[in-house]
N, C-alpha and C positions, 0 to 999 in steps of 0.2 A: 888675419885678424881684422883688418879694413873692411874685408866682406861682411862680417857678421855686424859691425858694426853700421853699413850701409844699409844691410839686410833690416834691425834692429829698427832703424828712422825710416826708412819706409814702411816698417811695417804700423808702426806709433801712425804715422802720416795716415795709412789706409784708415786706419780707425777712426783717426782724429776729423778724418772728410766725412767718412759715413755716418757720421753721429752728428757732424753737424748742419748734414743734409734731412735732418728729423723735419716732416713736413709741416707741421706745427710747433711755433713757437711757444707755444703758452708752456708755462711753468709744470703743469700738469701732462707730461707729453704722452702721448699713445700710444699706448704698448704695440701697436701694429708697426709702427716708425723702427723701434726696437727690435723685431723680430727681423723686419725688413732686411735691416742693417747688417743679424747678425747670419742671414741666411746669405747675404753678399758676400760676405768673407767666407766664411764657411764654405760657398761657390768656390771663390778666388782657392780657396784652399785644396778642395779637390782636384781642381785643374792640376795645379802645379800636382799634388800628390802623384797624379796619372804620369804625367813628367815624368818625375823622379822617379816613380818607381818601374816604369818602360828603361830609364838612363841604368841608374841602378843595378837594376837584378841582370844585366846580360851579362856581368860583370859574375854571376853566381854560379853555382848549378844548380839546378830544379830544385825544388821544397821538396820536404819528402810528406812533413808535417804540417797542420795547421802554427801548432806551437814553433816550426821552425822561421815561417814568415814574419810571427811575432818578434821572433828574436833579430829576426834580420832589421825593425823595424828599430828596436832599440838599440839596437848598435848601429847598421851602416845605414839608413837614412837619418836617426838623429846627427851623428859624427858629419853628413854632407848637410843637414843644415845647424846645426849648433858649435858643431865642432867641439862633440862630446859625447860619450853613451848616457843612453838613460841610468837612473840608478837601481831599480828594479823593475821587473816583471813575475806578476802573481797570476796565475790561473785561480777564479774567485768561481766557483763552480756552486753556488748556493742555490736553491729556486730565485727563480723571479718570479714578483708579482703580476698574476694574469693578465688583469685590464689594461695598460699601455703597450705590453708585449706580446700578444696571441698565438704571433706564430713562432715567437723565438725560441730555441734552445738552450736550457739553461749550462749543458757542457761547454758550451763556447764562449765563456764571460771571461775576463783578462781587466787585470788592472797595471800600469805601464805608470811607473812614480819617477818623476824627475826632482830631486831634492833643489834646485838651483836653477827653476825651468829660465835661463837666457831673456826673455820678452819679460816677468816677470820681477826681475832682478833689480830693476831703477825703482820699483815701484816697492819695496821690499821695507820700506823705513819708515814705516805706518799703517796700522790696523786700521785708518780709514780709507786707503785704496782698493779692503778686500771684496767691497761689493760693487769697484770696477773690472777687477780681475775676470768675469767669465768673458765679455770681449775683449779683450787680448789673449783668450784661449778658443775663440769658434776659428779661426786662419788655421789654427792648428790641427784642429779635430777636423776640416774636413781634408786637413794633407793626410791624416793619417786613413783615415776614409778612402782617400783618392787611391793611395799608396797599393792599400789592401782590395780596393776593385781593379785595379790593374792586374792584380799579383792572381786573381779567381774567387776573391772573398767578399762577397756583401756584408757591412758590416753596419752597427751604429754604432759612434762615438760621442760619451759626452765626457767631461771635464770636471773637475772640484778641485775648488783653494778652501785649505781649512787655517794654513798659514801660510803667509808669503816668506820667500819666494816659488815654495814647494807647490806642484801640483800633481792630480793624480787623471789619470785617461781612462776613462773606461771604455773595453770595446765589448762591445756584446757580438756576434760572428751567427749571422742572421741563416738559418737552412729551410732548405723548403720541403 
């Protein structure tokens, strides 16, 4: 319990450094500073991912399934860092739209819903924290990123708070 809770303030602490390393101070700050920030974590998140899931899967035996590393994701890498499983995983197989996605595949879309996502949980007792909510969600998406290129999978991940503390992951599973 001490871990998650150590885990928890440094990860508050990462954030709270890279946002207020914004290169400009004016009140109006730049959406460059923002992206900067959130592709820092997002970094930091992949590493670790790679980590974990080199640590992790030796511990398994081979995937047989795309869908089976997914599940490995909401179960035994959430449980080694939340100390919890996800609450669902949906295969979301609808088209995607063309223009941001060209080469993707629309069978490989997953959405991965943590009803009580742990990072988001202090933050959970006011509808004006939700449009803090997506950095304190890039550390995550690129563990899970990270996770899933270790494992054989290029993937993209992004994230949505529609209500705190609940969020949803989207992976889209990138083929060439």
């Amino acid at each position: 319990m001490a871990d998650a809770v150590l885990f928890e303030f440094l990860h508050t602490e990462m954030v709270a450094e890279l946002w207020a390393k914004e290169p400009d101070p004016d009140p109006d700050p730049a959406p460059g500073g923002q992206k900067m920030s959130l592709s820092v974590l997002e970094g930091m998140g992949f590493r670790v991912g790679q980590a974990l899931g080199e640590r992790l899967s030796r511990e398994t035996l081979a995937f047989k399934e795309e869908l089976d590393v997914l599940k490995f994701l909401c179960k035994d890498l959430w449980v080694a860092m939340f100390q919890k499983q996800m609450d669902s995983l949906r295969t979301n197989h609808q088209a995607l739209p063309q223009p941001p996605w060209p080469l993707l595949c629309p069978q490989g879309t997953y959405a991965l819903q943590d009803n009580s996502f742990p990072l988001l949980v202090r933050m959970a007792s006011g509808l004006q924290y939700l449009e803090e909510a997506p950095k304190f969600l890039a550390f995550t998406c690129g563990l899970l990123c990270g996770t899933l290129s270790t494992l054989g999978i290029k993937s993209l991940v992004t994230a949505s708070v529609a209500a705190l503390p609940a969020c949803k992951f989207h992976v889209v599973i990138q083929r060439s």
